[in-house]
Each structure stands twice: as C-alpha cells, then as structure tokens.
N, C-alpha and C positions, 0 to 999 in steps of 0.2 A: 570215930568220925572220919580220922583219914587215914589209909593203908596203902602203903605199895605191894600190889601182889609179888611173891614172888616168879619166877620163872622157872618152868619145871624142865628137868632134861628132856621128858618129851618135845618140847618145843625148839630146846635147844640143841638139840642131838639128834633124834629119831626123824624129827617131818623135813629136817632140810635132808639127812639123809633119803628120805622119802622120793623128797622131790627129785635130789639127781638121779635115782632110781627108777623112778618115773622116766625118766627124757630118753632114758636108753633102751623101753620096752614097747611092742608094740600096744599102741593103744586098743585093739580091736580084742587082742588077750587080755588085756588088763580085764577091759568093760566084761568079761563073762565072769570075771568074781562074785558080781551080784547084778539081782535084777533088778531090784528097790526101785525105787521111781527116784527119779532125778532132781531136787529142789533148789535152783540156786537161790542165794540169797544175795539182795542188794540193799542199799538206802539211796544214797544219788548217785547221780549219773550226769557228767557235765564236761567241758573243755577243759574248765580249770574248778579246782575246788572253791566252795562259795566259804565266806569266815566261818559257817556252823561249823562245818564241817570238816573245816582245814587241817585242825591240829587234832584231833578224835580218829582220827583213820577209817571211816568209812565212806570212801568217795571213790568213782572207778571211771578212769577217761573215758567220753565218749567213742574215741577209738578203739580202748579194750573190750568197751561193750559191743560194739558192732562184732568185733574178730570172734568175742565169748559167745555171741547168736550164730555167728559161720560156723564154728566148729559143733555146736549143739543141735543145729537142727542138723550136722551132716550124720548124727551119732544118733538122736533120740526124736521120739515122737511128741510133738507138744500136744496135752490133753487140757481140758478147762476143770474148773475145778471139782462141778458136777461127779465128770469123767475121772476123777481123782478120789471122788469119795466113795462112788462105784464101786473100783476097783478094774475098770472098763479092762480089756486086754487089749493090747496093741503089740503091734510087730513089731514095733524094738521096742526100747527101755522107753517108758514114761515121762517128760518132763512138766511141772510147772514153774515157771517164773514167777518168784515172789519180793514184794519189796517193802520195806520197815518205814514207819515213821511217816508216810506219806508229805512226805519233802517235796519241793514246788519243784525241783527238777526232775520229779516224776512226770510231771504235766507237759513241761515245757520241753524237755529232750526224750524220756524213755516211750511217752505215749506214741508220738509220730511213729517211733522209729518199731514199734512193736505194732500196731496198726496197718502200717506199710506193709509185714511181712504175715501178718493175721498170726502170731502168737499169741496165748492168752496167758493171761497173769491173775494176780491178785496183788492188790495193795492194803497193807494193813496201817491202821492211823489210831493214834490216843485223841480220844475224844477232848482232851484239854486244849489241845495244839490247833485243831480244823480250824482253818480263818484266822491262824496266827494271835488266838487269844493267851497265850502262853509261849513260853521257850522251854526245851529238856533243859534240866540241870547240865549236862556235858557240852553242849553247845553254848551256854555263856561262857562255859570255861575256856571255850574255844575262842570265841567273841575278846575276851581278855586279854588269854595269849596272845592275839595280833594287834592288839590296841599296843601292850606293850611292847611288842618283840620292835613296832613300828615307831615308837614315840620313845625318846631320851628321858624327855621329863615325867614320862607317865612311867618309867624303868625305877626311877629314881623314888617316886610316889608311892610306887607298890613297895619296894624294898624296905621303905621306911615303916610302911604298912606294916609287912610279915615282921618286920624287927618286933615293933609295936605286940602283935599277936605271940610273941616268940614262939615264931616256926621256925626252926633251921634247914630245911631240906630245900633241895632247890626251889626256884617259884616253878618250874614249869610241870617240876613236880607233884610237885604241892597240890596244883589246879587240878592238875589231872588224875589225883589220889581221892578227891570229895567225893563223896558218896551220897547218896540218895537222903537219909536221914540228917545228913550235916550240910544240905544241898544251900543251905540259906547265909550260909562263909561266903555265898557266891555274889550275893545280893549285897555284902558289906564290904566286899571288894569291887564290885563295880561303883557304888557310892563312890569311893576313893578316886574312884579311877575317871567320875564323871560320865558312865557308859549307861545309857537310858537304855534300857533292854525293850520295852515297849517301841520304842522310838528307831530303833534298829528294825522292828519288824516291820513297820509301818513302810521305812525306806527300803526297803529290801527281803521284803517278804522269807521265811523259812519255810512253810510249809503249803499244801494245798488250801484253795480254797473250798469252802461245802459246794459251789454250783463248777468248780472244775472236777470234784469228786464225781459231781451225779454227771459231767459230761462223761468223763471214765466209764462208769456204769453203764452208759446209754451206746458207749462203743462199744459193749459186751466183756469189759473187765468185770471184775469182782472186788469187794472192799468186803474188808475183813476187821476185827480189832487186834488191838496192841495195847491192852492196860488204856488207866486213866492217862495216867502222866508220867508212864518209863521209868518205873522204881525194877531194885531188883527183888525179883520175888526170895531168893534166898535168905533175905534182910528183915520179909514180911512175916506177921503172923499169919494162919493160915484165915482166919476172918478176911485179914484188910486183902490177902490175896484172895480172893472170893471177891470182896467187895470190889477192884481192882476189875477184874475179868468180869463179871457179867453185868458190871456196870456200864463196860466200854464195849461190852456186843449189845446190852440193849441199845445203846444209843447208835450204833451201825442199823441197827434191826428198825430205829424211829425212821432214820435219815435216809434209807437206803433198802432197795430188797435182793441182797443180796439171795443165792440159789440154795444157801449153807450157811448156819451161824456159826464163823469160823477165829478161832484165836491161834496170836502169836506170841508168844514170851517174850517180854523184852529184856535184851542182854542173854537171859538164859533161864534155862526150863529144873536147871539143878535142886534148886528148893520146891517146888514143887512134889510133894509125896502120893504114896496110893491114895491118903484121906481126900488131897484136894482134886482129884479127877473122880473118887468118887463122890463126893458130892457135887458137882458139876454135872453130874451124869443125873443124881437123882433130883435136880433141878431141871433135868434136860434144855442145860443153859449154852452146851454148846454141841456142835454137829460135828468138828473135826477142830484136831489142834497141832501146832507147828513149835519145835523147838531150833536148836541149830546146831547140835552136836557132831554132824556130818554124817557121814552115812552108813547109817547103824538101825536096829526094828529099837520097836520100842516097848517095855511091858505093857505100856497104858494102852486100851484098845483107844481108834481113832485120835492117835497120837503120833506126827511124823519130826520125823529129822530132816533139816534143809543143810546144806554145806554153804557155809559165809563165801563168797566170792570178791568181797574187799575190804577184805583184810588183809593181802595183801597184795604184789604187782605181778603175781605169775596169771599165766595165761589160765583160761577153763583147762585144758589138756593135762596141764601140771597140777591144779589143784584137783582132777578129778583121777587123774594118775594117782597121786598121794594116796588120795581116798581109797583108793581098790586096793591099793596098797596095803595099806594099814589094815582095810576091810580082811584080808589075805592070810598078814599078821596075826588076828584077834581069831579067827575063826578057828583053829584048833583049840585054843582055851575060852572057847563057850564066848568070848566077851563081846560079840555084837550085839547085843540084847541092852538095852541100855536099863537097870532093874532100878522099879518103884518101891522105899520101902514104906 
C-alpha cells in the first residue's frame, strides 16, 4: 500500500551531470541528435502553485512558461495534432504541446497565452475529474500537506493519527508514498483533519470545466484522455487497464470531436505491454498514444514519448539539452527504442 521509491543513480549522478553538460554545448548541435518530434509535457501553469498541486511537483511559473514557448518556437515548428499523426514533414523538428489532468489553470492561464501566439496543443483529462466531480488521489495528499504544514493543531491531530495507524515514517512521507490501490488512507486522514474534499472543489475549483473544455475545442485545441481516474497502469491488471483507457476516450469521443481518438498514460506508460496495445488496436479504440519517458521511439506502433517539463526548475534549453544528451548516450547500445514485452 505504501512505498518510497527508491532513487536510482541515473537520477542522482548521470541527468544532473547531463544537465551541466548541457549549458556548456551548443544547442543547434545538440538538436541534430535526433529528429523525433518534440512533446513537452505540462499539468499547470500559474503565478503561484494552487494547494492540488503544491506539494506533488507538477506546477511550472507562468514566467517559465512564457520563456519555455520563446525558446521552442525559436527551435521547432509547432504542428496540430492531425499534423502529428500524419507524420506531416516540416522544416524543423516537430513540436506538440501537451498537457495532463486538464487542471483549471489550463483554461484560465495556458489557453490565452497559447491562443495569442496560435500554438496548438492538446489537453488530456480523466473523465472522473471534468466539472470537478472528483479529486486525483495525489492532490488530497497535497490538500493535507498544507492544511497541516499551515495549522499547529491540525500538526498535532495528524501525528496522533499516524501514531494511532502505527506508521513511523515521516507524515509528509507517508502522504506522499499512497498509492493508487491504498488511495482511500486519504479519505480517513482528511476525516481527522476535517478537510471536505468536495467542498474544496466547489471553493476553488481543480480542474476544467466540460463547457470550458468545448470553449478549448472551439479555439481549435484538441482534448484527448487520460484514464478514468489516474491510477497507475503498472499496478493494473491488464482488463481494468483496458477498462481504464477506452473507457476515458469513449467518454472524450461522447463529449467532444476530437480529430484523433488520443490517449495519455497517467504517471507512466511502464506497465503497459505488447498484449495491451494489442488489443487496443484490435478494438480500434485508439488512434495515437502518449507516454512520457523522454525522448526515445517507441516499439508500439502510434505510441509516442513526451519529455515532462515540470518536474523540475530548469529551463526548455536544459531539459531538452539533457535529452539529446542522453539520446547521444543510448544510441550506440541500441537503447532508444523503448521495448514492449
């Protein structure tokens, strides 16, 4: 039920080295490592982090973003997603803009600012979430950590709590360790805590609403899915991951007419094997799909890799440096191929 991952050297050794490696080469050599099409990935996008998303790390300033669109259109050709399953050619490298979770700071900060400049995107959303009828399991966790981090007495309540549970590991740990299967510790820790989760969304919405989705749509974005409800497919049997995915594009496919019946893995595409894209395929239940391994081919035919862009605070230049990098790395030992078994 609850784990802390470890940390692997790659992480801890190889991408920071990466990165200062990066800063000291020219970017224009780097980019001829590969041509792959360029996918960043986002979830919000804001001034300041909203509570979903505070203590979870996927949140990226409104200033970063602006600077990460300067440097991207000065490097790469923005395509719509059409144009992306094509396989359209274009004079430079390929980009689409994609973003997870369809978070209400899609609407209210990334649409203007992508509008403005005519990039096109795609946003992908768990049909549980649309209009805020739900929260992800990691976002209460989130919602907790600052109830507590904020309140004495609410510090003191939880602690007695975890005693109560005998959990020893830290609480912010702890929170941050739940997993999708044991997602319901989350609901008997907010009880404690007195945190209406409902009630939270109602005040301050998390996510898009269904008639801000179809405004998106009508500007010539694209909406895609993302699972029911953000499990991790590693965790699933291959059914409920079936059930999961073309559950959450039929319900994009009622609500929307998207150009593509397009999925995203939420968290990550790692459990997923050959059996469950090939039955997908022999469902003809989806048209293209997105992981987020970085930038890598993929065995599954119309299966791409996006590169996360906030996870952490370096610029596009740096984490796209890394990547060619790495990309660089891997290619005399065959390993950009990301294999299905």
């Amino acid at each position: 039920m609850f784990s802390v991952q470890p940390i692997s050297v790659k992480e801890t050794i190889l991408f920071p080295a990466l990165f200062g490696l990066g800063r000291l080469l020219p970017f224009g050599w780097l980019k001829k490592a590969s041509a792959l099409p360029v996918l960043p990935l986002y979830h919000a996008v804001s001034e300041r982090p909203s509570p979903y998303v505070e203590h979870v790390g996927v949140w990226r300033s409104t200033q970063q973003f602006k600077a990460d669109l300067d440097f991207l259109l000065k490097h790469y050709e923005p395509v719509g997603l059409e144009d992306l399953l094509a396989g359209r050619k274009t004079k430079r490298p390929p980009l689409h803009l994609t973003f997870d979770d369809g978070l209400a700071e899609c609407y209210t900060t990334v649409f203007p600012l992508l509008k403005a400049r005519g990039i096109p995107a795609t946003f992908f959303v768990n049909s549980a979430f649309v209009d805020n009828k739900s929260l992800f399991f990691r976002f209460k966790a989130s919602l907790i950590i600052g109830k507590v981090q904020a309140d004495p007495k609410a510090m003191q309540v939880f602690r007695a709590w975890l005693q109560k549970q005998k959990i020893s590991t830290g609480w912010q740990e702890f929170l941050l360790s739940v997993r999708y299967g044991g997602r319901t510790v989350l609901e008997e820790a907010a009880r404690e805590l007195d945190i209406d989760f409902a009630g939270c969304l109602k005040q301050r919405p998390c996510y898009m609403s269904m008639d801000e989705l179809q405004q998106l749509e009508k500007a010539g974005f694209t909406i895609g899915a993302h699972s029911i409800d953000h499990p991790r497919y590693d965790a699933l049997p291959l059914d409920e991951q079936i059930r999961q995915t073309v559950e959450s594009l039929d319900f994009v496919s009622r609500h929307f007419h998207p150009p593509a019946r397009t999925f995203a893995f939420p968290f990550t595409d790692f459990g997923a094997g050959r059996n469950f894209f090939d039955e997908l395929e022999q469902k003809a239940a989806c048209s293209l799909s997105f992981g987020c391994a970085g930038l890598k081919r993929d065995a599954a035919p119309k299966h791409l890799q996006r590169i996360p862009f906030d996870e952490n605070q370096f610029t596009a230049r740096s984490n796209l440096s890394k990547e060619y990098l790495y990309f660089l790395l891997k290619a005399p030992l065959g390993r950009n191929v990301l294999r299905r078994n």
